[in-house]
C-alpha positions in Angstrom: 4.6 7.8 -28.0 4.3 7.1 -31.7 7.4 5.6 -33.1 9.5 5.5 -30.2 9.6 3.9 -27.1 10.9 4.4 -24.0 13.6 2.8 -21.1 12.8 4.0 -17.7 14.6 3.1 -14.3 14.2 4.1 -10.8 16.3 5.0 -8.0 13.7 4.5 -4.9 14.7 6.3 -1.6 12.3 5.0 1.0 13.3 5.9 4.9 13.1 3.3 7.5 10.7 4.5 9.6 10.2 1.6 12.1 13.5 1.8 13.9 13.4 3.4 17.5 16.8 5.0 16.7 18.5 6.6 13.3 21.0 4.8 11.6 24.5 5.4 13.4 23.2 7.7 16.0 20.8 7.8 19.3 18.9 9.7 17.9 15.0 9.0 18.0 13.8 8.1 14.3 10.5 9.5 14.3 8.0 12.1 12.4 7.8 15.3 14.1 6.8 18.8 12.5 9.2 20.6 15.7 12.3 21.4 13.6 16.0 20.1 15.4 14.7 18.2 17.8 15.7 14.6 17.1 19.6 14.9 16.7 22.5 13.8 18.8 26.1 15.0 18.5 27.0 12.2 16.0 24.3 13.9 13.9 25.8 17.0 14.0 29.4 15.9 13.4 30.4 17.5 16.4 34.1 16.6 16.9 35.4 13.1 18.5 32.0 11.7 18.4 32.3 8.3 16.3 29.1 6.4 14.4 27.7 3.6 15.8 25.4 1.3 13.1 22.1 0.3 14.0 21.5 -3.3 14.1 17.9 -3.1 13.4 18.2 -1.0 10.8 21.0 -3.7 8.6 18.5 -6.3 9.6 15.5 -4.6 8.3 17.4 -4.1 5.1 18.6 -7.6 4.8 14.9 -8.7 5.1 14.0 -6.3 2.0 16.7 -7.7 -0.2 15.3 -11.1 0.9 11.7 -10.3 -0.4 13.1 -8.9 -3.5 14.8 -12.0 -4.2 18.6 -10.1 -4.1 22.2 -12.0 -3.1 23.2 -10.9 0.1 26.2 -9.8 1.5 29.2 -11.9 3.2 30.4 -8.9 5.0 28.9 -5.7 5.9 30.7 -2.2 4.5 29.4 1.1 4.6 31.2 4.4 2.7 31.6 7.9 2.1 30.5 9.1 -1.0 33.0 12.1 -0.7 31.9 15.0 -2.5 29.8 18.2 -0.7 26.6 17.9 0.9 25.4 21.0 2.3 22.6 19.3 4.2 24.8 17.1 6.4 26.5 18.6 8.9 29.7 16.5 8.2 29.6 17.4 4.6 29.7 13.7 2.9 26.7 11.2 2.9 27.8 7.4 4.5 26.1 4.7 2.0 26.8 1.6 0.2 28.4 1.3 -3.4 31.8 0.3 -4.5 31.9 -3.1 -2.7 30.8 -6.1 -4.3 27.1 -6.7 -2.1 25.9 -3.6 -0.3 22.6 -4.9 1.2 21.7 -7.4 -1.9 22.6 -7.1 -5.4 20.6 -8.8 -8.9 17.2 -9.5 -7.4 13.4 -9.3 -9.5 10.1 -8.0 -8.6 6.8 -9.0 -10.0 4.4 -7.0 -10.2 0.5 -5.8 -11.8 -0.1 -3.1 -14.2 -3.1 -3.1 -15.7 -4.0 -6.7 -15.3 -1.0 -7.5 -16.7 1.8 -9.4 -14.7 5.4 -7.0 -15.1 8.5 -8.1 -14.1 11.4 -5.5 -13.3 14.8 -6.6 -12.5 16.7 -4.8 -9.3 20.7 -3.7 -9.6 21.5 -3.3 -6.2 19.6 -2.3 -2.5 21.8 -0.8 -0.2 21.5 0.9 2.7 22.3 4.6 3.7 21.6 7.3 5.9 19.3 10.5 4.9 19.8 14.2 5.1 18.6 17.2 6.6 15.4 18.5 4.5 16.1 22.1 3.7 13.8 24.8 2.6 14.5 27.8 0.8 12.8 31.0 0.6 13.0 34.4 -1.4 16.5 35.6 0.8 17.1 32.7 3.5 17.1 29.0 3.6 16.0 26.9 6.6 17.2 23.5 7.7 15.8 21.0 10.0 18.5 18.1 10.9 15.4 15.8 12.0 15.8 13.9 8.7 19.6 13.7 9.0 20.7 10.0 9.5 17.5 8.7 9.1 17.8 5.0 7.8 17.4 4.8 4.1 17.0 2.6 1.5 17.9 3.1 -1.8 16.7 0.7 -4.9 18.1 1.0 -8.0 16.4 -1.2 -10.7 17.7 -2.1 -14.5 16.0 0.1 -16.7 13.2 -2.3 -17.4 10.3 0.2 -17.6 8.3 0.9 -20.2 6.0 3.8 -19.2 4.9 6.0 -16.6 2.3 4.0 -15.9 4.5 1.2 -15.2 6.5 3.0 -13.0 3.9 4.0 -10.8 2.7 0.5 -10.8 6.1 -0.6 -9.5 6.2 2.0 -6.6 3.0 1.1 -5.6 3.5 -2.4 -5.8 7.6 -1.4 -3.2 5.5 1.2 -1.5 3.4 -2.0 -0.3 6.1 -4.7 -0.1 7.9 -2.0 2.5 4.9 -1.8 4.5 4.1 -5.7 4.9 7.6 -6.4 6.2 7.4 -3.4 8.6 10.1 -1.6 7.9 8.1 1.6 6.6 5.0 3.5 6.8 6.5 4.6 3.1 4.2 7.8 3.2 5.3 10.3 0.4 3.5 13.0 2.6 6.5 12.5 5.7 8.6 12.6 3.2 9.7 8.5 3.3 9.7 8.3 -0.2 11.3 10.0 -3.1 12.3 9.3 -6.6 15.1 9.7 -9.0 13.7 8.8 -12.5 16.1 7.9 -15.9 14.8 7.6 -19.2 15.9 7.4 -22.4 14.3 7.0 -25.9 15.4 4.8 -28.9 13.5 4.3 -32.0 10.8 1.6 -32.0 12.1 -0.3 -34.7 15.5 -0.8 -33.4 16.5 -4.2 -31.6 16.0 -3.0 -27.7 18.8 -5.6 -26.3 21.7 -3.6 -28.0 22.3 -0.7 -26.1 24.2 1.3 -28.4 20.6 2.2 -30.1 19.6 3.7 -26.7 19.9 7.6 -26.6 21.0 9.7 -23.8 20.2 9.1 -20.5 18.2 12.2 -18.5 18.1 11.8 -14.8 15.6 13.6 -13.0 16.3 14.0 -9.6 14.1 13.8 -6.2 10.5 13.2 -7.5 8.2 13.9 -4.1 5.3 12.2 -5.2 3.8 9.0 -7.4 2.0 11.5 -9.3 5.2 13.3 -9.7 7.0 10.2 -11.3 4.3 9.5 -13.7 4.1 13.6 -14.7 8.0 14.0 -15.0 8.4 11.0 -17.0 5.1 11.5 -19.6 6.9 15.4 -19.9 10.5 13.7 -20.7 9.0 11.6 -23.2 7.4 14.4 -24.5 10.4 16.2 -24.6 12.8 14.0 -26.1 10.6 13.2 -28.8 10.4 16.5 -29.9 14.5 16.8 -29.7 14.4 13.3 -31.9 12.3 14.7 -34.5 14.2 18.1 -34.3 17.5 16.2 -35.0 18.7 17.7 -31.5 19.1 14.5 -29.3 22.0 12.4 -30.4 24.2 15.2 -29.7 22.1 16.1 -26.2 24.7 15.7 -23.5 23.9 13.5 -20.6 22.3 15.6 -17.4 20.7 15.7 -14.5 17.4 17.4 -13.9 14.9 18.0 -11.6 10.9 18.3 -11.5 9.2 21.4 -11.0 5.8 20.8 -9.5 4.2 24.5 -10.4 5.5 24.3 -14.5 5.0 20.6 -14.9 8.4 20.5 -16.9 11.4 19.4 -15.5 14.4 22.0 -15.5 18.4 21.5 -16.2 20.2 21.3 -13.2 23.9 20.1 -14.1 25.8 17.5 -16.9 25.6 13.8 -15.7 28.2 13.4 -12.8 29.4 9.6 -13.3 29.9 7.4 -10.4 33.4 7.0 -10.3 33.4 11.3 -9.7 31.7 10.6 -6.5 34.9 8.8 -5.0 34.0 6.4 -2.5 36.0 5.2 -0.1 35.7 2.6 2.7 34.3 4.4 6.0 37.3 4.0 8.6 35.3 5.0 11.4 32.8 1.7 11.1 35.3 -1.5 10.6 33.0 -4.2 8.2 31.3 -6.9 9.9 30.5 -10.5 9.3 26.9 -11.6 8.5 26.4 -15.1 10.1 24.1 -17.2 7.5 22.2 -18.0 10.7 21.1 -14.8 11.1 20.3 -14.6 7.8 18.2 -17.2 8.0 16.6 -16.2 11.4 15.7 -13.0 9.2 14.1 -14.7 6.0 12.0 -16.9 8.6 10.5 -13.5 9.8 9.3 -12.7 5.8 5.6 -12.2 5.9 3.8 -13.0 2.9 3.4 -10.5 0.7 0.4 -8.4 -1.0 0.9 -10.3 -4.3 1.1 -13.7 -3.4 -2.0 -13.2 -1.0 -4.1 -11.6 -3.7 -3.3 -14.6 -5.7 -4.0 -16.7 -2.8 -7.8 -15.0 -2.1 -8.5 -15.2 -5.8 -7.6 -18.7 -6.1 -8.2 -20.6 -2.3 -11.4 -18.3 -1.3 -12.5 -17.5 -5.6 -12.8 -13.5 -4.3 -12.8 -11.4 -7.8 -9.6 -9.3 -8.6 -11.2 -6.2 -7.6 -12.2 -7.8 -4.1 -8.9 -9.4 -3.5 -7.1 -5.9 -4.9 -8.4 -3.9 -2.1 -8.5 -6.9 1.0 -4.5 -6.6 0.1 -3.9 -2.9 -0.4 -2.8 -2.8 3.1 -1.4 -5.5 5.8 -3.8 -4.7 8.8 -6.9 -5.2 6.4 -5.7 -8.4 5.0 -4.6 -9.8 8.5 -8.5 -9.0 9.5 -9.6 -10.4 6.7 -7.7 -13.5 7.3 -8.2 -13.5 11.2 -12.4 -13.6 10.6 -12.0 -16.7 7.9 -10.0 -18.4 9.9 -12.6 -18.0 12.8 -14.3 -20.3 10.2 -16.5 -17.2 8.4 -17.4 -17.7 4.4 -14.6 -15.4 2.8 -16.9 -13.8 0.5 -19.1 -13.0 3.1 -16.3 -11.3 5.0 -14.7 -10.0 1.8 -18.2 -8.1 1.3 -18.2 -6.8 4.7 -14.6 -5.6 4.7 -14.2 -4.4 1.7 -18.2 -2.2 1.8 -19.2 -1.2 6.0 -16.1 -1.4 7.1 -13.5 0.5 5.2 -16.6 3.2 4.6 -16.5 3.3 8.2 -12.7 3.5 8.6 -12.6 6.0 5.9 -15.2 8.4 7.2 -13.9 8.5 10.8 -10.3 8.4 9.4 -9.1 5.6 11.6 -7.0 2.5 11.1 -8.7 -1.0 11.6 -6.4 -1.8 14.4 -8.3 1.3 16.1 -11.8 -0.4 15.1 -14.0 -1.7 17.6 -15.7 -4.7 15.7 -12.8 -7.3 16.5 -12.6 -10.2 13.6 -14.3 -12.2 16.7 -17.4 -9.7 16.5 -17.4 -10.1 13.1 -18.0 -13.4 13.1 -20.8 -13.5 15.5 -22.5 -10.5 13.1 -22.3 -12.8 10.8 -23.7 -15.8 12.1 -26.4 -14.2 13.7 -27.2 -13.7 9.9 -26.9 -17.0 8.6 -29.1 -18.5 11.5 -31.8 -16.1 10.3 -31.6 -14.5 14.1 -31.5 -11.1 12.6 -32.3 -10.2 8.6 -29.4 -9.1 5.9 -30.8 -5.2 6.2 -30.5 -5.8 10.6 -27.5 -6.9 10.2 -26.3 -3.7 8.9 -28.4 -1.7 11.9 -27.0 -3.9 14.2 -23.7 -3.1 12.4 -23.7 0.6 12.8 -25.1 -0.3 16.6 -22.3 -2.0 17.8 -20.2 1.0 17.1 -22.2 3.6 18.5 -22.6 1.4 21.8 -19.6 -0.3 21.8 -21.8 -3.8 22.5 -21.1 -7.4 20.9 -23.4 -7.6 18.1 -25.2 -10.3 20.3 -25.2 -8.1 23.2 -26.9 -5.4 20.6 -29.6 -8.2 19.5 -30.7 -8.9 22.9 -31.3 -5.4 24.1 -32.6 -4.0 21.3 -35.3 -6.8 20.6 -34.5 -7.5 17.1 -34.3 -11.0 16.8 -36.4 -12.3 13.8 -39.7 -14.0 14.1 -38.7 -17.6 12.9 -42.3 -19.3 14.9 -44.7 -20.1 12.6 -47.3 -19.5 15.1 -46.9 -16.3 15.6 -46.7 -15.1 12.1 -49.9 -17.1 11.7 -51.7 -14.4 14.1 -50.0 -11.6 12.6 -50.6 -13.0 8.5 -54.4 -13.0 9.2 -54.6 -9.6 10.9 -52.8 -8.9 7.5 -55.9 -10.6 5.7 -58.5 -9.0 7.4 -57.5 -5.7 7.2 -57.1 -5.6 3.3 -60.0 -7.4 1.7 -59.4 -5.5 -1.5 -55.9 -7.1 -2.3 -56.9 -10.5 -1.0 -59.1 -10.8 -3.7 -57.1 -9.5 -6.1 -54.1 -12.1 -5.4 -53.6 -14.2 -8.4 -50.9 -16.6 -8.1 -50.0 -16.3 -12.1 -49.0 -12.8 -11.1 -47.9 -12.5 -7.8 -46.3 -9.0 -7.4 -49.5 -8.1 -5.2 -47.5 -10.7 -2.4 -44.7 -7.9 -2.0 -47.8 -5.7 -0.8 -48.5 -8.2 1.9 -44.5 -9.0 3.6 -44.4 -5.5 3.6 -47.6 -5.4 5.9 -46.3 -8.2 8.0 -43.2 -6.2 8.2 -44.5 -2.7 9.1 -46.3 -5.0 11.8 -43.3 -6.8 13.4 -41.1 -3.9 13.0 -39.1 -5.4 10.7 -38.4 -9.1 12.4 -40.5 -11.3 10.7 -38.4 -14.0 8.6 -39.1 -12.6 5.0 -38.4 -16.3 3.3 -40.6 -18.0 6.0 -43.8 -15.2 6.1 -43.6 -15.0 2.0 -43.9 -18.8 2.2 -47.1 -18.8 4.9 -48.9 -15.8 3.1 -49.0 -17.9 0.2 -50.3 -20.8 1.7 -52.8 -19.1 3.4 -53.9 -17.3 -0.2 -53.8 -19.9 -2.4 -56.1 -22.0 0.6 -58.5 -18.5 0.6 -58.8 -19.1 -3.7 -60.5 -22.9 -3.5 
């Protein structure tokens, strides 16, 4: 950025996509690509019909404001922020502002970017419903009212942000948080999450904390993607730098704009609307309720731990490297496998390896979830062990790996059957080592223990003959013995 820097804040929308209804109507909350066809009359603002909150949805939000470490509310309000919405039936969004807690106010997150540990403070979390998605075209607009009154959740951080690579980091980090506590899938491609990004410049001299040496704040509204975040804010930097060093940007008003994808630039929409022009009132239809502190403690009971605090937990309690613990975490049903098959009593590297390599290549190429995979943190285990008691070699465990899928047998079961237990008896790899000796003359006497890379020639004869099973530690010991006795 040269000699400026930059103050960045977010305002997250993420949907709640894990409630059976949406948020004041019966309407099912769920993904579908058939346009109109989860909506209910209170969805449509059909006359006389009143909203009704969902419980599930206030409790899910109280649990995020929990994990983000916000104040939450005495009493429950919800509002109208009362001016046009052309993508709600009723005209008028219900949300949370004005009041003094919406869902949770002043709370922290602490985060990674680039090894480095970020902390971003949070404004306010409330709760609101969504709209319709509408899409427009060369001389017609379509809308589809699935989206409308879908729970959503709305973040709104202190402009704590440095870069764009920060504020990826961040979402990432929310995007992940949201999933462990189970309230979202978060998937940018459903449309669950989407971005309004501020950001201002100020010379990098000037003392940060006073905000009068700030410049104007651009809004950019409804980023799709976490690509799009980190695009629109590198092109606004790049932007109002070049108004700084024009002389252009003290006298820039402040405005709202949006990013367009195709030109990678963002584009004026309108002058900053302050919030007080929004005039919320109190929603007289939904009188506010108390929130007991006992259910707020039977929610923060339910708090999972987190990605962050188990990465620091693998890296410290099981000494997995930052790279190994960064993808066990990256999502809840991994880790919970991961944790299941240690707790079984498994080495946590071992499983970490296994994890973190066969299995998420497997996942990945057949494009399904772990809780969809066949080897079960119990099967694991006994894959495993079968290794560890030398029953089956590192590179059989693997075959025996990719067995067990394609049969859909125990990795014992798979053993058994296929006859590949290793040869542990010393007896028998006695018969097969001298076979080994007579049929190759030529090396034998060659065989100098002072160089013995001609041995490797020799376990790979004992394997070729056992098909594999022979013990390699145990036959590389014996063929030695038997060598070294052939040289007095």
């Amino acid at each position: 950025m040269g000699k400026y820097k930059a103050k960045i804040g977010l305002e997250m929308h993420c949907e709640i996509s894990e409630t059976k209804t949406k948020v004041f109507s019966s309407a099912k909350n769920e993904y579908t690509e058939q346009a109109n066809s989860n909506i209910r009359p209170v969805d449509m603002a059909f006359p006389g019909v009143l909203p009704v909150v969902n419980k599930e949805a206030v409790r899910m939000a109280l649990m995020a404001s929990m994990a983000l470490k916000c104040k939450q509310p005495a009493y429950m309000y919800f509002e109208r922020k009362n001016y046009y919405y052309p993508d709600l039936p009723k005209g008028f969004q219900l949300t949370q502002e004005t009041k003094p807690i919406p869902v949770g106010i002043y709370g922290e997150v602490t985060f990674e970017c680039n090894g480095e540990e970020k902390r971003v403070r949070i404004n306010n979390l409330h709760l609101e419903e969504d709209a319709a998605s509408l899409d427009h075209y060369d001389d017609y607009s379509t809308i589809d009212y699935n989206r409308a009154g879908v729970p959503l959740l709305e973040l709104v951080t202190e402009p704590d942000i440095t870069s764009a690579e920060e504020a990826v980091a961040f979402l990432e980090h929310m995007r992940s948080v949201y999933q462990y506590l189970g309230i979202s899938e978060a998937d940018s491609k459903k449309g669950q999450v989407r971005c309004d990004v501020n950001v201002s410049i100020m010379d990098e001299n000037l003392d940060e904390n006073d905000p009068h040496n700030w410049g104007t704040k651009i809004e950019v509204k409804n980023v799709n993607s976490f690509g799009g975040v980190r695009d629109a804010i590198k092109y606004e930097i790049k932007r109002q730098t070049k108004l700084k060093e024009n002389n252009e940007y003290d006298t820039m008003e402040q405005q709202t704009r949006r990013w367009d994808e195709e030109s990678g630039t963002t584009i004026y929409m309108r002058s900053k609307v302050d919030a007080i022009d929004y005039k919320y009132f109190v929603e007289p239809n939904i009188p506010k309720f108390k929130i007991s502190s006992e259910w707020l403690e039977e929610i923060k009971s339910s708090i999972p731990r987190l990605a962050y605090d188990r990465k620091k937990e693998y890296m410290t309690k099981y000494g997995l490297s930052d790279y190994d613990a960064s993808i066990l975490v990256k999502q809840k049903d991994i880790s919970d496998y991961f944790e299941e098959t240690v707790s079984l009593g498994c080495d946590a590297k071992q499983v970490a390896n296994w994890t973190n390599g066969m299995i998420l290549n497997y996942l990945n190429s057949k494009e399904i979830s772990i809780t969809e995979f066949f080897l079960n943190p119990s099967m694991l285990k006994e894959l495993i062990d079968l290794i560890n008691s030398k029953t089956i070699s590192s590179k059989q465990g693997k075959e025996v790996f990719a067995k067990v899928l394609e049969k859909q047998k125990s990795p014992q079961e798979i053993v058994k059957s296929e006859g590949m237990m290793q040869i542990t008896d010393t007896s028998e790899l006695d018969q097969i080592i001298d076979e080994v000796i007579r049929e190759n003359p030529e090396q034998v006497a060659s065989y100098d223990p002072e160089r013995p890379k001609i041995l490797d020639y020799f376990i790979g004869q004992i394997m070729k003959k056992t098909r594999g099973k022979a013990n390699p530690a145990t036959a590389s010991q014996l063929m030695k013995e038997k060598l070294n006795d052939l040289r007095k």
